[in-house]
C-alpha positions in Angstrom: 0.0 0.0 0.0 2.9 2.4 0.7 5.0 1.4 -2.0 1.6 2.0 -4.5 -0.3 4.8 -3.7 -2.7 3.7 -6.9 -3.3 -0.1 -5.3 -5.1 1.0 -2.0 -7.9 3.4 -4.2 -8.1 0.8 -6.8 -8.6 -2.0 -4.4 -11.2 -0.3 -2.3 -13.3 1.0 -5.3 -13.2 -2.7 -6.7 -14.2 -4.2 -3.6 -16.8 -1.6 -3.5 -18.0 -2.4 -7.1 -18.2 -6.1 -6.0 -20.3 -5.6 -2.9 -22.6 -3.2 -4.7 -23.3 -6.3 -7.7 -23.5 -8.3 -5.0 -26.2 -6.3 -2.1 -27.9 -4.2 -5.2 -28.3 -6.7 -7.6 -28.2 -10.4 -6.8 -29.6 -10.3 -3.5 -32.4 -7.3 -4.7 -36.1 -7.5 -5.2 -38.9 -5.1 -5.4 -40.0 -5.4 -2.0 -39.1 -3.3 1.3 -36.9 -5.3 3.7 -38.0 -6.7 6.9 -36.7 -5.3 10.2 -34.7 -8.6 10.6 -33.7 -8.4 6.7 -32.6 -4.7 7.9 -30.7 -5.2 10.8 -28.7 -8.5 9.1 -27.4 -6.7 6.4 -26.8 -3.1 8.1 -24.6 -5.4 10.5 -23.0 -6.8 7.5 -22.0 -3.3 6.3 -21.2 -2.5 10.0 -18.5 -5.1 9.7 -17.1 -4.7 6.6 -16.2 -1.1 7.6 -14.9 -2.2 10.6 -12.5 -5.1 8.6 -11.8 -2.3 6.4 -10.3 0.1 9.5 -8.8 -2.7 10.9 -6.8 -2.9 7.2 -6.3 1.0 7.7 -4.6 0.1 11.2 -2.3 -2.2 10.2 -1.0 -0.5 6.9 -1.1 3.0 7.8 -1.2 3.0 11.4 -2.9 3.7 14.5 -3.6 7.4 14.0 -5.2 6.3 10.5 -7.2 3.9 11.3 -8.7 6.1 14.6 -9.5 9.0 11.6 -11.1 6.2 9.5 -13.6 5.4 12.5 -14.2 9.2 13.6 -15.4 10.0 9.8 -17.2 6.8 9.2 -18.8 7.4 12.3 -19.6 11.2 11.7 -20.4 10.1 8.2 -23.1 7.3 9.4 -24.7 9.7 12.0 -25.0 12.7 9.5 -27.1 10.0 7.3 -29.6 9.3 9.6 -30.4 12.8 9.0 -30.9 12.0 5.2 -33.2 9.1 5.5 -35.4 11.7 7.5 -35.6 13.4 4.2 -35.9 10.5 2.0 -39.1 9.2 4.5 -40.5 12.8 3.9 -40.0 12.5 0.3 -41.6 9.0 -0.4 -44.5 9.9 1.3 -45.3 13.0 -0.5 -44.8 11.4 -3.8 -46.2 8.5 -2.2 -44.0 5.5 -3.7 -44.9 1.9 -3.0 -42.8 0.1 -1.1 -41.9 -2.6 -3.6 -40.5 0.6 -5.6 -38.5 2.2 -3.2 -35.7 -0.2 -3.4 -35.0 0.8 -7.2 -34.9 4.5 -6.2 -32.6 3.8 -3.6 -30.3 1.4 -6.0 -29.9 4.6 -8.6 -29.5 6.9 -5.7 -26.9 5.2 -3.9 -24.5 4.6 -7.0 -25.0 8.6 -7.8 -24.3 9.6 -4.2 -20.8 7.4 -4.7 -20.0 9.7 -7.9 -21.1 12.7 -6.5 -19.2 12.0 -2.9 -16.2 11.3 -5.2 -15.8 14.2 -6.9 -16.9 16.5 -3.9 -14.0 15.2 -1.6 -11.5 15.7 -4.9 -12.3 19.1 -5.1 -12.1 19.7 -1.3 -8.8 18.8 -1.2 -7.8 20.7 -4.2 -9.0 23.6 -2.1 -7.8 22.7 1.7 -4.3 22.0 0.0 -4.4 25.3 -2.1 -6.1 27.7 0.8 -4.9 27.4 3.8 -7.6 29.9 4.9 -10.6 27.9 4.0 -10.7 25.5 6.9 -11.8 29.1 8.6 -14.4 29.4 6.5 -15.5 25.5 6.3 -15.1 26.1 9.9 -17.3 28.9 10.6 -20.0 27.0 7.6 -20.0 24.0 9.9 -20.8 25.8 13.3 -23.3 27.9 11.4 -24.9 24.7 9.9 -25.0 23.0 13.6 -26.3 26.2 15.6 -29.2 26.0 12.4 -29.8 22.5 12.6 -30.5 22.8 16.8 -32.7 25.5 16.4 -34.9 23.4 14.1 -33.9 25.8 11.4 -34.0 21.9 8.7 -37.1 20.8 9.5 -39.9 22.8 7.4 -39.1 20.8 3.9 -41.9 20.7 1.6 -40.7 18.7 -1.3 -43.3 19.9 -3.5 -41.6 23.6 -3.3 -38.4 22.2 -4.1 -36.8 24.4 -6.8 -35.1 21.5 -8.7 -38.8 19.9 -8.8 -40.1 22.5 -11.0 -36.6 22.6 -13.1 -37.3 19.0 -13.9 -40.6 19.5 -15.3 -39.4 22.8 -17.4 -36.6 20.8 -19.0 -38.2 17.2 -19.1 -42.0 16.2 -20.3 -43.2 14.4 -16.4 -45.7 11.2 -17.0 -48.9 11.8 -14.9 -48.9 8.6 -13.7 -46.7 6.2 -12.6 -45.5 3.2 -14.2 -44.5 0.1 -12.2 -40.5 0.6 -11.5 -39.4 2.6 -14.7 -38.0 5.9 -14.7 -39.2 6.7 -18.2 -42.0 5.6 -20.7 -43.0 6.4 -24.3 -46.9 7.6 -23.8 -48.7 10.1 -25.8 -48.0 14.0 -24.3 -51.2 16.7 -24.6 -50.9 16.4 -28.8 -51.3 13.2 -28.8 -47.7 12.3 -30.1 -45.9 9.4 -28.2 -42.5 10.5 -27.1 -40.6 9.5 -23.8 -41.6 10.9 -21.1 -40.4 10.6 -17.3 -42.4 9.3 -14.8 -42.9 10.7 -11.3 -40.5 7.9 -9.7 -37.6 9.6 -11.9 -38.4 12.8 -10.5 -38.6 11.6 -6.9 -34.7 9.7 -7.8 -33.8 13.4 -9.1 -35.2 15.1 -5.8 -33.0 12.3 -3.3 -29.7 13.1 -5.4 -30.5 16.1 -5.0 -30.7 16.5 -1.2 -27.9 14.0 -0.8 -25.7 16.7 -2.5 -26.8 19.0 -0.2 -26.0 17.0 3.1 -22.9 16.0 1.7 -22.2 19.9 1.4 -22.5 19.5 5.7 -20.8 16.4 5.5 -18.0 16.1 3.9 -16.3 19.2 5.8 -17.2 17.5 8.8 -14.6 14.4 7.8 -12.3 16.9 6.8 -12.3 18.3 10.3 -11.3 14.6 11.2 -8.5 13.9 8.7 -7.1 16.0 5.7 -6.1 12.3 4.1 -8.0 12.0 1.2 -8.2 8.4 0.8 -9.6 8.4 4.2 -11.9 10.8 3.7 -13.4 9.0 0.9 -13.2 5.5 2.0 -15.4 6.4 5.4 -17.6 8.7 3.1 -18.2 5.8 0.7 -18.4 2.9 3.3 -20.7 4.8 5.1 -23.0 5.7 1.9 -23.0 2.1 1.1 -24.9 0.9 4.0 -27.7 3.9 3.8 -30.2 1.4 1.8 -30.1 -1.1 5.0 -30.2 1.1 7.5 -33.3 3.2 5.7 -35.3 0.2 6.1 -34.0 -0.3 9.6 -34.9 3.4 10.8 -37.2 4.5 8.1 -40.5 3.8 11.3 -38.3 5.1 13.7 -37.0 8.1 13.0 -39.6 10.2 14.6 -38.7 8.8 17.3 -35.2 9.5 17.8 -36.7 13.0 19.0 -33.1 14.7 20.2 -30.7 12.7 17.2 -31.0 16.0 15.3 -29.6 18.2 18.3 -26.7 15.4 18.8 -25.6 15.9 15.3 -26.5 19.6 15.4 -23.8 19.5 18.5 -21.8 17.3 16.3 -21.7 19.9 13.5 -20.5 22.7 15.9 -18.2 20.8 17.4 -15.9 19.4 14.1 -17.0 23.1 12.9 -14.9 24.5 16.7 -11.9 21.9 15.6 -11.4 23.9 12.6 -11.5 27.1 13.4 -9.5 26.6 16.2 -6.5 24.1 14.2 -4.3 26.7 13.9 -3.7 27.2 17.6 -4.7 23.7 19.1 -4.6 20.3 17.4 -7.6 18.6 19.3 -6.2 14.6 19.6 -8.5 12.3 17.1 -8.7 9.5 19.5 -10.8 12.3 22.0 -12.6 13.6 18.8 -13.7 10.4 18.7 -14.9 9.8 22.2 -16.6 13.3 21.9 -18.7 12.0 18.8 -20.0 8.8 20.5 -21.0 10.4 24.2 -22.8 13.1 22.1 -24.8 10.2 19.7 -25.2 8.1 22.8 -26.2 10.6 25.2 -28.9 11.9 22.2 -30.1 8.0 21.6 -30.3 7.6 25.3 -33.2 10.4 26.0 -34.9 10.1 23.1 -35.7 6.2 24.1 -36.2 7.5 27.4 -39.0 10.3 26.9 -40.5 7.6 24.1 -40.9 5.5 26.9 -41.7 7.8 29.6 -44.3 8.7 27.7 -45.8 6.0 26.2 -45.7 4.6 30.2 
């Protein structure tokens, strides 16, 4: 791995090509997973990660493989965040469940380009401008101190700008049409020509606000390590579990009440360890430790209050 820098980025994006064929395609079928179904295979993701760090450890050491597991983690809690979004978006548009895994399939393999190129560019810029880890910083705290104050939870998909783009640039189906994304139908001349349908547009609308939380994101690993191959391996081996753990959380999520004040805490925190770099290098292994006391501690009372209250 250190004699090759190419063999480690090349390995990893084959192995993730191979696990994608193998979770997305063979093992697939147009029907939402079961809780069990859920759990098995976010534990199976779970794992690979961890085998993965434990690769990250023994190559490239013990402070590498500590930043692996702080951005994966950050990465994996920021994503709960997202299926909130997703949920809100299903039901508006109000896809069947049998569809939902096909939307999530499409979505996940354009998050992994999109994640790509975002972390490429971000460390074009952090290696260029010293100055903008103020301003990614001061982004990051602004983003959390937002987030806490509820300042993310009014979406209305329907007002969503790219929504009304879509249909500008591209003739929208009325209907739907089983799985497909697009369908040759007759438009309001009577002319068949391909139109999209609305489960295309719902795809376009989850790309679309993965791009934006990777905006929150992806900063937030690069508070954790400027490594690029780190940043992108936790980044992609946490997106590659988000499918699992959808149908894992998607009936819960309401529930975890306070999650969104952990990771608005989260946010200001890795958004603090920026801004303040220059001065004080903050030890990963307590970053870390920070992370999971504020994710337990936010987990903790919101199954306590559930309870409480349903007591």
């Amino acid at each position: 791995m250190l004699d090759s820098p190419l063999l480690p980025w090349i390995a990893f994006n084959a192995a993730v090509l191979v696990a994608l064929a193998i979770d997305l395609g063979a093992f697939s079928s147009n029907r939402k997973l079961s809780v069990k179904e859920a759990v098995a295979r976010s534990a199976v993701w779970v794992s690979l990660a961890l085998i993965f760090a434990a690769g990250v450890f023994y190559f490239q050491g013990h402070l590498a493989g500590v930043e692996f597991i702080t951005g994966y983690l950050v990465e994996y809690s920021l994503s709960i965040d997202n299926i909130f979004v997703i949920v809100l978006i299903f039901s508006y548009f109000d896809i069947k469940e049998e569809y939902q895994h096909r939307v999530l399939f499409w979505g996940i393999l354009g998050a992994l380009v999109m994640r790509g190129a975002m972390i490429a560019a971000g460390a074009a810029l952090f290696n260029r401008f010293e100055w903008i880890t103020y301003v990614f910083g001061a982004f990051l705290v602004i983003t959390g101190i937002r987030m806490g104050m509820g300042g993310d939870k009014h979406i209305d998909p329907g007002a969503n700008p790219v929504l009304r783009l879509i249909r500008r640039i591209v003739p929208v189906y009325n209907d739907y049409h089983g799985e497909h994304f697009f369908v040759r139908a007759p438009d309001e001349t009577g002319v068949r020509r391909r139109m999209a349908t609305p489960l295309f547009v719902v795809l376009v609308l989850i790309e679309t606000m993965d791009l934006v939380f990777a905006v929150d994101s992806i900063p937030a690993v690069f508070a954790v390590t400027r490594v690029p191959f780190l940043v992108y391996t936790s980044n992609i081996a946490a997106i590659l579990g988000l499918r699992s753990l959808y149908f894992l959380l998607s009936g819960a999520v309401s529930k975890l009440r306070y999650l969104s004040i952990g990771l608005a805490f989260i946010l200001v925190f890795v958004g603090l360890k920026m801004l303040t770099s220059h001065w004080y290098d903050f030890p990963t292994l307590a970053s870390l430790g920070v992370i999971v006391v504020i994710l337990g501690t936010a987990a903790a009372a919101s199954i306590y209050v559930d309870k409480r209250e349903a007591a």
